[in-house]
Backbone as a ProteinNet text record, in pm:
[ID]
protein_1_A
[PRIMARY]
XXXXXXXXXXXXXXXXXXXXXXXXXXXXXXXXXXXXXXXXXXXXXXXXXXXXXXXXXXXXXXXXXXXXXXXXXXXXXXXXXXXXXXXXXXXXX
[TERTIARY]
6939.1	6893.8	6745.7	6731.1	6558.2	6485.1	6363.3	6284.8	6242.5	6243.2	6171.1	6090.3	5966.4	5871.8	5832.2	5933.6	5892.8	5992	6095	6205.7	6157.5	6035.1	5989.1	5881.8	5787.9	5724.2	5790.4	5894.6	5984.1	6029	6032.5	6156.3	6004.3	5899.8	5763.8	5725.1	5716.7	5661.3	5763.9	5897.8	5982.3	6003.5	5973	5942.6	5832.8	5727.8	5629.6	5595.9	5703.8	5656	5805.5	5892.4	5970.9	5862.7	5811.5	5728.4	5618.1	5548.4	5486.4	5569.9	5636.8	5716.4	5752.9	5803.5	5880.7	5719	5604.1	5543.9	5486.8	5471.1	5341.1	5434.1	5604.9	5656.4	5764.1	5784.1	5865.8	5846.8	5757.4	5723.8	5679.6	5566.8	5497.4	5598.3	5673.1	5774.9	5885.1	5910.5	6022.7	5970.9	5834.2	5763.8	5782	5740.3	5748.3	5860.9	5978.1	6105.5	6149.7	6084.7	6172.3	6073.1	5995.6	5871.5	5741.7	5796.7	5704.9	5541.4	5440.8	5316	5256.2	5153.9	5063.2	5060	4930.8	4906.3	5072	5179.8	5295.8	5316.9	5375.9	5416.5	5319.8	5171.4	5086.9	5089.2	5108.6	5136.3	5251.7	5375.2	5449	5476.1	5373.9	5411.6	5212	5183.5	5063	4964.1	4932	4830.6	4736.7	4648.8	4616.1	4673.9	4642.8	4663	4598.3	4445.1	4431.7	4522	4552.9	4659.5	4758.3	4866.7	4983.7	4890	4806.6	4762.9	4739.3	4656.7	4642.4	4757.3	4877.1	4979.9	5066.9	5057.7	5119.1	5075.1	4912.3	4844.3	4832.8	4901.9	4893.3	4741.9	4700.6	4557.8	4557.7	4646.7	4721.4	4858.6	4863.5	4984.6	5073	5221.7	5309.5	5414.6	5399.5	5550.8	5641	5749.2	5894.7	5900.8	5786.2	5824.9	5805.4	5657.8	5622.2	5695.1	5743.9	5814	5969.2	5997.1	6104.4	6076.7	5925.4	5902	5909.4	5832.4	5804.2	5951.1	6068.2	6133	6237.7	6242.7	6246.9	6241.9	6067.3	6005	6060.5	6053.5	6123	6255.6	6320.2	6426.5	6563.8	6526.7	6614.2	6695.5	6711.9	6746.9	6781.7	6703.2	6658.3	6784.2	6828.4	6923.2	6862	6845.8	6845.4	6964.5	6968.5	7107	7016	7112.5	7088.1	7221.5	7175	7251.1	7303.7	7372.9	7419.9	7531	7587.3	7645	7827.7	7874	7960.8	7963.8	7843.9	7883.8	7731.7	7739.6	7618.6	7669.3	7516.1	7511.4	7385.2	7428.6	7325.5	7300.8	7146.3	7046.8	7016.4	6978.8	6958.3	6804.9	6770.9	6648.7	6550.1
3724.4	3861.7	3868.9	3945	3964	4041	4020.2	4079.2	4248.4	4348.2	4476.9	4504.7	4501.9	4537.2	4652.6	4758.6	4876.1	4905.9	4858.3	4795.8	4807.9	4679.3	4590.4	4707.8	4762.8	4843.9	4966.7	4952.9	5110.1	5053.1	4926.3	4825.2	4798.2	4772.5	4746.8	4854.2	4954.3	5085.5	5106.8	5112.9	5180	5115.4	4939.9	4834.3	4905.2	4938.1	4942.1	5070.9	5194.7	5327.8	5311.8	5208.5	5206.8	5093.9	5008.6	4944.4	5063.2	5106.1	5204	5344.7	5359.8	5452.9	5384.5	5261.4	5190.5	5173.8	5179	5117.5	5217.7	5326.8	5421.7	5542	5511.2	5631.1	5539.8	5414.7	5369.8	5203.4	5144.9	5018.6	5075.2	5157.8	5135.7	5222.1	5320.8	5389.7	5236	5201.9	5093	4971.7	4923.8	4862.9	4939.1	5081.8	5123.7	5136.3	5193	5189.3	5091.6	4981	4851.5	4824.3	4889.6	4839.4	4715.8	4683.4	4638.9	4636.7	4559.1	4604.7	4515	4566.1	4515.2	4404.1	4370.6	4203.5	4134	4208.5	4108.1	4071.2	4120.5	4100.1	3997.5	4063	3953.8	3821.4	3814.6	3654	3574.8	3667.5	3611.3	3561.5	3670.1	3642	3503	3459.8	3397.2	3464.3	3595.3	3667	3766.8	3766.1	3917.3	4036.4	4112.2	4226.4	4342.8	4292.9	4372.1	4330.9	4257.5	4245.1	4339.5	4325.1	4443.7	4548.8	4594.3	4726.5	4756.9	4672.6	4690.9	4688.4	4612.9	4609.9	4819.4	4817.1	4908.1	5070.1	5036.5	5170.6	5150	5051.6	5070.4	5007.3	4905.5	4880.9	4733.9	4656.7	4562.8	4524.7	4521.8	4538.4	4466.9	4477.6	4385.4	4354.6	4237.4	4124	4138.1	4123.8	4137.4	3997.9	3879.8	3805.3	3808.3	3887.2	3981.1	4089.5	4147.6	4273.1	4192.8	4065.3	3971.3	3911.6	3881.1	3818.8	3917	4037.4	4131.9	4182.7	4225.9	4249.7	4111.4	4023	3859.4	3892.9	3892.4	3898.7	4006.8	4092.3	4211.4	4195.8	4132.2	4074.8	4137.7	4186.4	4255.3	4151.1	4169.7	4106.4	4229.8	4183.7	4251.3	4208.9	4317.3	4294.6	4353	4317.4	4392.5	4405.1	4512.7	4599.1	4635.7	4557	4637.8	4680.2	4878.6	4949	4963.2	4970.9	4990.2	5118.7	5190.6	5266.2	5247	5141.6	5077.8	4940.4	4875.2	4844.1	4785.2	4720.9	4716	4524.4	4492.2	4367.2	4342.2	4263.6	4228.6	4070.5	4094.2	3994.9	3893	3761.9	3705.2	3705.2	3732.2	3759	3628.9
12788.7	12775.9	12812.6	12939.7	12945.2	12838.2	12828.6	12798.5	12794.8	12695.2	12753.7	12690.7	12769.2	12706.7	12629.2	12649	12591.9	12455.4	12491	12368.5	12249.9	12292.8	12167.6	12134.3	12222.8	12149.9	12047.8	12095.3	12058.2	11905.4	11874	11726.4	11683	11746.1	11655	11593.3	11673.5	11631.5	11495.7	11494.5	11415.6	11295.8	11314.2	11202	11096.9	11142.9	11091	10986.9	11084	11014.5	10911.9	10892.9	10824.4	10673.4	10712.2	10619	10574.3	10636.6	10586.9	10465.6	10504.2	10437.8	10323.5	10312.9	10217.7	10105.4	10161.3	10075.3	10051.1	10129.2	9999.3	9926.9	9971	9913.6	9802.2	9809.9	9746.5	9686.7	9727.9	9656.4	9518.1	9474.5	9379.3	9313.2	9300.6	9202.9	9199.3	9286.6	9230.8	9114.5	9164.1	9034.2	8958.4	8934.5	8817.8	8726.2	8801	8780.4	8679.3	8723.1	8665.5	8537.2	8537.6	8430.4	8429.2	8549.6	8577.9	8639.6	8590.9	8612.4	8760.2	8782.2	8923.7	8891	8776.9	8731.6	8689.8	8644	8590.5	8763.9	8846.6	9005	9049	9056.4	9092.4	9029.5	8878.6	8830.4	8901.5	8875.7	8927.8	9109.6	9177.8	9299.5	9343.4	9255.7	9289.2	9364.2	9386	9419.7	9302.7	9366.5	9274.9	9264.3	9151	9138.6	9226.8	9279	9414.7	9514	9562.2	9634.4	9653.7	9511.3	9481.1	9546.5	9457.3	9475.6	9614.3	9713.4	9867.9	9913.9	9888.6	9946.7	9926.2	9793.9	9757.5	9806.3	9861.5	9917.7	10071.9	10131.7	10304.6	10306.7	10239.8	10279.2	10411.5	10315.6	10353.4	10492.4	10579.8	10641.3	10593	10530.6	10477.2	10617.8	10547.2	10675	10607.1	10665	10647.5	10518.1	10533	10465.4	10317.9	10315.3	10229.1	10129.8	10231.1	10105.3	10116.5	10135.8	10086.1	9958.3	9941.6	9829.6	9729	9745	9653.7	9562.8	9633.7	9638.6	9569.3	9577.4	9509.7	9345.7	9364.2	9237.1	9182.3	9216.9	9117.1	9074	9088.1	9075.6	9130	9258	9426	9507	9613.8	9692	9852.2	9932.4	10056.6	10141.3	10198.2	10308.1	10420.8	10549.1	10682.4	10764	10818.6	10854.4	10989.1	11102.7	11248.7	11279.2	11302.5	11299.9	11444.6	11541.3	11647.4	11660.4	11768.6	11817.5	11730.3	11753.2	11732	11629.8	11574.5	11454.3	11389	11268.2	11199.2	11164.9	11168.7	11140.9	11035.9	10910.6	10856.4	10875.2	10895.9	10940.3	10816.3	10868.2	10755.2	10736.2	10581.7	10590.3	10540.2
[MASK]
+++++++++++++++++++++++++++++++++++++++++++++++++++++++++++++++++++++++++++++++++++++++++++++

């Protein structure tokens, strides 16, 4: 399969405003949700609590490997789903 360059800009772009969305409209209510606090996540995930917090306000850019952990720690489990015309495949994350 070649390469398209514009493809990738088109799945980067859409990666990102999907991470963005996930994090300033729905990371920090899902901590909350669960009762959990900034510093409890941060202990458990070995960072700071500025951290959470940059992560949680778009200060930070999060990786896929990132909101795997976060999502870990909270005690989730992340599926990725590539959706197609004709069928859906989940990715291993």
């Amino acid at each position: 399969m070649r390469s398209d360059p514009a493809r990738s800009r088109r799945l980067d772009a859409g990666y990102k405003k999907l991470l963005k969305e996930f994090r300033q409209h729905k990371l920090c209510d899902l901590r909350k949700s669960l009762e959990i606090t900034q510093c409890e996540l941060a202990k458990n995930m070995n960072v700071t609590q500025s951290t959470i917090s940059q992560l949680e306000n778009g200060v930070i850019e999060i990786s896929l490997t990132m909101l795997h952990s976060l999502i870990d720690h909270m005690g989730g489990e992340l599926k990725l789903l590539a959706v197609f015309d004709d069928q859906t495949v989940q990715l291993e994350v």
